[in-house]
Structures are given as structure tokens and as C-alpha cells.
KOLDRENTOR-799538 format. One record per atom (N, C-alpha, C): residue in three letters; x, y, z. Coordinates in steps of 0.02 Angstrom, whole numbers, plus 50000, padded with zeros to 5 digits. Layout:
BEGIN
AlaXYZ
...
END
This chain:
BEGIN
Unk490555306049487
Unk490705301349433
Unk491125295749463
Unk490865289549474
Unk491205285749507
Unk492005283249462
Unk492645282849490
Unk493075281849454
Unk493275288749413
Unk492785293149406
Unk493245296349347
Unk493145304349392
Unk492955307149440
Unk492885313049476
Unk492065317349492
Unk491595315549442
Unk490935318349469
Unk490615313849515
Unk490555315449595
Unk490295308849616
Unk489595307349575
Unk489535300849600
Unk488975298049566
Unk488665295449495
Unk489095296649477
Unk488985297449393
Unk489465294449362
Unk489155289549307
Unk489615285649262
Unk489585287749193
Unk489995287249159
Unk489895287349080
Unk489515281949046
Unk489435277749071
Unk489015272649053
Unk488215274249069
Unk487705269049042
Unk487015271849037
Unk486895264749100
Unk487145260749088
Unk487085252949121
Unk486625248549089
Unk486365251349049
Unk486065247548987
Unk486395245248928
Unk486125237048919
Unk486445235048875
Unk486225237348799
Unk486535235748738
Unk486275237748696
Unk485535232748672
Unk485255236348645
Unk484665232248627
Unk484745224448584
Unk484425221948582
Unk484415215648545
Unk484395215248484
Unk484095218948433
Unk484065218248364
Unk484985220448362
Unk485395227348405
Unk485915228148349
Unk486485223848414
Unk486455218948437
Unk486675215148492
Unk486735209648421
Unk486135205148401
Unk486055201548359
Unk486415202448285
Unk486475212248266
Unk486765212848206
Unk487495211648202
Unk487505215648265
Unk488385213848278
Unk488695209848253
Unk488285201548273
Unk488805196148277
Unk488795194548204
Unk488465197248156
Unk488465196048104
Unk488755201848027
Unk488625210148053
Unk488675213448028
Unk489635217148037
Unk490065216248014
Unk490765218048053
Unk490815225248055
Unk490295228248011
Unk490375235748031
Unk490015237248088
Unk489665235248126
Unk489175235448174
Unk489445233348233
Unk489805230048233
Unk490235224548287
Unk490985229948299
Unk490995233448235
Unk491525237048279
Unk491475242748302
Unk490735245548295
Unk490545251148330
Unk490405249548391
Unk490085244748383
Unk490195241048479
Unk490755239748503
Unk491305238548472
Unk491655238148505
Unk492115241948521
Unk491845249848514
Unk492415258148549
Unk492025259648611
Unk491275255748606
Unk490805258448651
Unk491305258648721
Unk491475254548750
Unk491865251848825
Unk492465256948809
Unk493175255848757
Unk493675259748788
Unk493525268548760
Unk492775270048718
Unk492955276648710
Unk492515280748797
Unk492145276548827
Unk491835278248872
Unk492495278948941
Unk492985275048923
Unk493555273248996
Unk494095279848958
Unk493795281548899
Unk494515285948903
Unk494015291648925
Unk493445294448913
Unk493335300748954
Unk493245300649013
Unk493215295749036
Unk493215293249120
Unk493955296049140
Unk494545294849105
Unk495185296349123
Unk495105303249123
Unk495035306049060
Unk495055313649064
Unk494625317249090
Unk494245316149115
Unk493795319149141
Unk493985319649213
Unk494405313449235
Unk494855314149310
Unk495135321349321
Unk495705318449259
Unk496295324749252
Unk495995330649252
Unk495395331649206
Unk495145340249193
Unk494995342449237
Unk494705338249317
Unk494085340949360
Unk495005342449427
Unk495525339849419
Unk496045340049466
Unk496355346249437
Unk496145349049373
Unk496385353449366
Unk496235359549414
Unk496355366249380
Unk495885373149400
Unk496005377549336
Unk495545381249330
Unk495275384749285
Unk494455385149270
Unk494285389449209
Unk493525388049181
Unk493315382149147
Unk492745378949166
Unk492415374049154
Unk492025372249107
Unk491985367949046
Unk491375368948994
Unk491385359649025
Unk490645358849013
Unk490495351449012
Unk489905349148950
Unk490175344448929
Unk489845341348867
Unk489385337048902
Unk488895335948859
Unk488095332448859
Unk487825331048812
Unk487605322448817
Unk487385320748739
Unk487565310548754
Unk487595311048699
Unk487505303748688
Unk488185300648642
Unk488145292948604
Unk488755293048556
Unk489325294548523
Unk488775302548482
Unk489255305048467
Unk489725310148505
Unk489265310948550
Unk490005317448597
Unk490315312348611
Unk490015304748631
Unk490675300248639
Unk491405299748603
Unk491135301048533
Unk491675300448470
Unk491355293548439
Unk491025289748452
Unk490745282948445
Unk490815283048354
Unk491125279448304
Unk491175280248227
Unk491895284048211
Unk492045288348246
Unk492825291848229
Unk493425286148250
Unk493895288148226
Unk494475282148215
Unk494845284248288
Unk494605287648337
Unk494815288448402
Unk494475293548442
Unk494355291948522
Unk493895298748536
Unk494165304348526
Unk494815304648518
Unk494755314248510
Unk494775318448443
Unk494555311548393
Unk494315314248347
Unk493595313248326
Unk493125313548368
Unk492635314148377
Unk492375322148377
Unk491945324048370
Unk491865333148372
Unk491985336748446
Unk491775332748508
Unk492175334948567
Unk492795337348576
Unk493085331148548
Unk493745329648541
Unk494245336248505
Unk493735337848453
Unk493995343248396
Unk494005348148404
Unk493455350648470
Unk493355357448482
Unk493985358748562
Unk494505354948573
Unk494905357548614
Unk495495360148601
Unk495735361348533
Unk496025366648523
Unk495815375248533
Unk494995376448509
Unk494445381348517
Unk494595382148598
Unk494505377248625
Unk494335379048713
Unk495185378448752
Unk495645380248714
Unk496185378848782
Unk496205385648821
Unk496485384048862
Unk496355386648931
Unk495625385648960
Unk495095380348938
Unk494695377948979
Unk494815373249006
Unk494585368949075
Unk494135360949081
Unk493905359349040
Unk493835353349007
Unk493255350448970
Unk493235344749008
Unk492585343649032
Unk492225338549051
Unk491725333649002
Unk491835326948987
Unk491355326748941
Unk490835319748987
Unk490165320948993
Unk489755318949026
Unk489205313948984
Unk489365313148930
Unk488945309648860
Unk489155301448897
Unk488485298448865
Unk488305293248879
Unk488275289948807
Unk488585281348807
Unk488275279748738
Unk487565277748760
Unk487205278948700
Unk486405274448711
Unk485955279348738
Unk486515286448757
Unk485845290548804
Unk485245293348774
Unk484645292348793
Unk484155297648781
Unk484065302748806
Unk483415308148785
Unk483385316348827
Unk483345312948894
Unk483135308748927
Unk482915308948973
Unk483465305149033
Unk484025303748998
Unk484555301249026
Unk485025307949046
Unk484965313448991
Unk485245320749013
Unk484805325249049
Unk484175321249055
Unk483805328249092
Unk484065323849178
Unk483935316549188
Unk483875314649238
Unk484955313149275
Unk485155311549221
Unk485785308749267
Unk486385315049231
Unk486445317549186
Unk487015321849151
Unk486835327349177
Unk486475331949165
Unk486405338049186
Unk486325339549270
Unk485795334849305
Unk486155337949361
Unk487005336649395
Unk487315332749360
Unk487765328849375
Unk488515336549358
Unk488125339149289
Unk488475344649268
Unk488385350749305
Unk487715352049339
Unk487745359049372
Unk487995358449437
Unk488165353049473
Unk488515351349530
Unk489175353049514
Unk489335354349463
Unk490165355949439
Unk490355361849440
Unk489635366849449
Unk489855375349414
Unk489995375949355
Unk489825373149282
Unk490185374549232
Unk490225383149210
Unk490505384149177
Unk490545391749139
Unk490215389549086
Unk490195385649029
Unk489745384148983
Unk489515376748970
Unk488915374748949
Unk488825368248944
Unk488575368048858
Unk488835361348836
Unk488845360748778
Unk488185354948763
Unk487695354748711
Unk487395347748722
Unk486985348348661
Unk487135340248637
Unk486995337948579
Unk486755331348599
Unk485895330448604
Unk485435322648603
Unk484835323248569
Unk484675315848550
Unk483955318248526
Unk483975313248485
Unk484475309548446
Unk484545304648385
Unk484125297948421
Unk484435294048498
Unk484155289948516
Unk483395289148529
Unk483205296748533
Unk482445295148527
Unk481895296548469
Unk482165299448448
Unk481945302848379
Unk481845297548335
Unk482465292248333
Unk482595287648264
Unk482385279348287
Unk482115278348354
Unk481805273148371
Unk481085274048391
Unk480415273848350
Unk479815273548365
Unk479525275448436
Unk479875268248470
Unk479555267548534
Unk479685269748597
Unk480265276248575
Unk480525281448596
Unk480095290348584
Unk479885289048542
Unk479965295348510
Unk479125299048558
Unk478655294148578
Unk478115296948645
Unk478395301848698
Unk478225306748685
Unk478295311548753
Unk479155315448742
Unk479365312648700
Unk479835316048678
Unk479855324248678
Unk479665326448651
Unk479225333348649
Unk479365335748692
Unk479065332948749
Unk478825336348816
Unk479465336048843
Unk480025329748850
Unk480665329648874
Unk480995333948851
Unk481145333648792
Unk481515341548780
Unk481265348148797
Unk480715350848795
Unk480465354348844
Unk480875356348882
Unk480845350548945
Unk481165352249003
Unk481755352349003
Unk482135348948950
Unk482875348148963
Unk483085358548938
Unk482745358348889
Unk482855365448864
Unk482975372148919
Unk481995370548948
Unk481875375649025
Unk482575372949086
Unk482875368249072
Unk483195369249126
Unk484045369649125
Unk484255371349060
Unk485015372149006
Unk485095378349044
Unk485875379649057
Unk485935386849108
Unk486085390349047
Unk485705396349055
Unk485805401148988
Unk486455403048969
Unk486665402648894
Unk487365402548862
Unk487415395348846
Unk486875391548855
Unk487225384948837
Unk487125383648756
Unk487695383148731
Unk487435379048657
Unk487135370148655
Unk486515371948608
Unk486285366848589
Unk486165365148522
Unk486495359048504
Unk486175358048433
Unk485695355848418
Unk485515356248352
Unk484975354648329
Unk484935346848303
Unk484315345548259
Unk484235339648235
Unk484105340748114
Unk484635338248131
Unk484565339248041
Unk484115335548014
Unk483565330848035
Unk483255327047993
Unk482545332647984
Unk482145329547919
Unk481775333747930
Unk481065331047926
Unk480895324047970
Unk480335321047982
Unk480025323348033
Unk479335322748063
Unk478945326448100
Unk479355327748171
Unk479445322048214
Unk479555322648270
Unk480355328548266
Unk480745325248218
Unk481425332148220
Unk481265339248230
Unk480635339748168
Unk480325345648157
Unk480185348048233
Unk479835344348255
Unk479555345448326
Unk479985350348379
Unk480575345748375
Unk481095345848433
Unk481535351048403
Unk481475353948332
Unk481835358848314
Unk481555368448331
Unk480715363748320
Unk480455370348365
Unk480485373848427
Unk480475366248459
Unk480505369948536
Unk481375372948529
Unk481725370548525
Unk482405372748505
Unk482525379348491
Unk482285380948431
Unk482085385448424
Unk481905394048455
Unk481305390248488
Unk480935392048528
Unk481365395948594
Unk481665391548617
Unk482035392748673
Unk482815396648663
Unk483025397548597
Unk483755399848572
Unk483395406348575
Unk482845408748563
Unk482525413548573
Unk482215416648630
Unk481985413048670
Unk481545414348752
Unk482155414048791
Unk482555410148792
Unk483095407048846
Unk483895410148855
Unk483945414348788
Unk484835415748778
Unk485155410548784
Unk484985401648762
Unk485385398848739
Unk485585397948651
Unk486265395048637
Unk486725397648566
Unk486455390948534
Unk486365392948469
Unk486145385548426
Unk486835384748394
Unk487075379048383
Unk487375373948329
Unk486885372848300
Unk486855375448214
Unk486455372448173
Unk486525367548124
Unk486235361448151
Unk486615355848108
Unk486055356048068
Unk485695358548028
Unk485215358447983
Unk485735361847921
Unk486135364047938
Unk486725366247881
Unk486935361047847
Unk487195360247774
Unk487005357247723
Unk488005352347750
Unk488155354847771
Unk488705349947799
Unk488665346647849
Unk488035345347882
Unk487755340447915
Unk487235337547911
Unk486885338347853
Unk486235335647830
Unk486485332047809
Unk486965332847744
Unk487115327347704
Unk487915322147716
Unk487515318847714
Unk488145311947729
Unk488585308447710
Unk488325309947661
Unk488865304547580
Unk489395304347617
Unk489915299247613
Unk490595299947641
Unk490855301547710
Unk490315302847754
Unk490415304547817
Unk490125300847876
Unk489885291847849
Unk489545289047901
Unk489935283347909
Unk490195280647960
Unk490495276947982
Unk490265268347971
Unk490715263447961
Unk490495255547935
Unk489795253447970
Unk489445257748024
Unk488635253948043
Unk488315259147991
Unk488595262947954
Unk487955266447928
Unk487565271647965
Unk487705272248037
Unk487365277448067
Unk487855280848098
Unk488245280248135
Unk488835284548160
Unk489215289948114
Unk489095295448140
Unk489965297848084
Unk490695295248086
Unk490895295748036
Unk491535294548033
Unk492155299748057
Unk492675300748030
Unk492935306548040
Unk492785311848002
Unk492745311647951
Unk492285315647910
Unk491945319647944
Unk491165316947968
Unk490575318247998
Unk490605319048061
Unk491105317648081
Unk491335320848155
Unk491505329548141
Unk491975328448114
Unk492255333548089
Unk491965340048063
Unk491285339048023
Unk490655344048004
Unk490115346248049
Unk490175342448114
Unk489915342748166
Unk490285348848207
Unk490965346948206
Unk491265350648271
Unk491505358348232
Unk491415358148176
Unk491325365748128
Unk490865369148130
Unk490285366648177
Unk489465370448178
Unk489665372148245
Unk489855367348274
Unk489975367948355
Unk490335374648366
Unk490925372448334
Unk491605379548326
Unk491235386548327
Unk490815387048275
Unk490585390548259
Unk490265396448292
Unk489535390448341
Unk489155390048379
Unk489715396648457
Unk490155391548446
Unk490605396048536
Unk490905401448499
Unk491095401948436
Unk491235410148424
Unk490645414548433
Unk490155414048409
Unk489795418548407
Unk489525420048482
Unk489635415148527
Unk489365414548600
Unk489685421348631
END
């Protein structure tokens, strides 16, 4: 991780954001300020992620996109990452989430980036960036797939609460594999993460603290029963 302790690896994707919500930004102020945690919530897990890896002890490393960022919460560590380190003290937490990432940003740059670490458990929550943009959502399928076949068993993964085809899809193989694989589901298909009222942050798509918060209660959950 350059700067922050995994070599090679940034918290950043190096992609800019796309142009339609580049364009909403300058006009939308709830939109403009979700862009604008993108940079210091990415430099603060860059910091901690220093400190955790100079530590010693057992290792959990997070994987995912935005929201493991905290991206919509009123600070990253109240983001659901953030929430679940009272649950994990006496671990590392490493958090390896990218904003903007897709599966294929955790199958190709996060995960091997994470098994170079040894973790004791890996945590991972993606799927929104491709799922909820069209011209994403091709071959999707097949990426999770692999990201699934290649999760070191014990890993929790969440799910996808929507319930349009391609979710459906990606909830099977999920599924599928919480069963073939001995990895732990977070089930965000639970009715405190389906529904949103009150829990989405000024773009309308992020959680808030709220929805951070109903997140990292599935999560919680998810590592007790592990």
C-alpha cells in the first residue's frame, strides 16, 4: 500500500468519478458533499491502516467499495467498518475498500493485496457499483463467481438487498458458496437494510449514520455467529 503499509496498493481506484455525477456535483450540494469525504475518508484509512499493520496481533482486513469507506456517515468511523471495532478489539483492522470499486477491482487489486497480509478473517461487502450501473452489470455474474471461489474460507460476505434480477443473481451464487465454501453471510436482505427511509445520506444513495449503522448490526452479527 503505497504510503499507508501494503506495498503496492492504494486506497484509491485512480479513477475519476464519472461525468454525469462529476456534472451533478457542481450543481446538486448533497452530491458535492459526498464527493467531497471521497479524498480525506480514503487518507484517513491510509493512516490507520499504517498504524494497524506496525502493530502485532490477529488480522481481519476489510474489502469493498464506499461504503466500507464510511462514504455518507458524518465521519469514517462511523461508517459500519468503523462500528464494528469495538466487536474486534484485540484485532488489526485493515481496511482495503476503494471508493468507486467494482467486483473486479477486489478480485484484481484488494484481495490479492489482502492475502499477502495473512489475514485471520476477511470481511467484504461489493457489488452496488456494478449491479446499479447498466453498463456494468455484463459478466458480473461470472466476477463474483470468482471473487467468491477465491474468499479464504471464514470469510464473511454480504449480501445485496435489492431484489432486481442481476441482485437476485449475485445473491445466488452467494448463496451458493455460504454453502459449498464455509464462508459467513451478512444478510442485508434483512428488513433493516432493505428499507431506507431515514437512513440515506444528502446524494440519496449513500447511507447516512443511520444506514451505516443497520449495516454494521448484520455485520456484528455475521462475526458472532462465525
Amino acid at each position: 500500500m503505497t504510503d499507508a503499509g501494503a506495498p503496492g496498493f492504494s486506497n484509491r481506484t485512480g479513477r475519476p468519478p464519472g461525468r454525469l455525477i462529476t456534472l451533478a456535483s457542481r450543481f446538486v450540494p448533497g452530491i458535492r458533499r459526498m464527493q467531497e469525504q471521497i479524498e480525506p475518508y480514503a487518507a484517513f484509512w491510509e493512516r490507520r491502516n499504517r498504524d494497524e499493520l506496525a502493530r502485532s496481533g490477529p488480522l481481519c482486513v476489510v474489502l469493498g467499495d464506499s461504503l466500507a469507506q464510511g462514504v455518507g456517515a458524518s465521519t469514517p468511523e462511523s461508517g459500519w467498518v468503523g462500528r464494528l471495532l469495538p466487536l474486534l478489539a484485540g484485532w488489526r483492522l485493515v481496511n482495503l475498500s476503494q471508493y468507486g470499486a467494482r467486483v473486479e477491482d477486489v478480485l484484481d487489486l484488494q484481495l490479492p493485496a489482502a492475502l499477502r497480509l495473512r489475514p485471520r478473517l476477511v470481511l467484504c461487502l461489493v457489488g452496488s457499483n456494478d449491479l446499479m450501473q447498466p453498463r456494468h452489470q455484463d459478466g458480473v455474474g461470472d466476477r463474483y463467481a470468482r471473487l467468491l471461489d477465491q474468499l479464504p474460507r471464514g470469510a464473511v460476505i454480504g449480501n445485496q438487498p435489492g431484489t432486481y434480477a442481476a441482485a437476485l443473481q449475485v445473491n445466488g451464487l452467494i448463496d451458493d458458496a455460504v454453502e459449498r465454501r464455509g464462508l459467513v453471510l451478512a444478510e442485508l436482505r434483512d428488513a433493516r437494510t432493505r428499507h431506507w427511509h431515514g437512513k440515506l445520506a444528502s446524494d440519496r444513495f449513500h447511507p447516512n449514520d443511520r444506514g451505516h449503522a443497520a449495516i454494521a448490526e448484520v455485520f456484528g452479527e455475521a462475526l458472532r455467529r462465525r
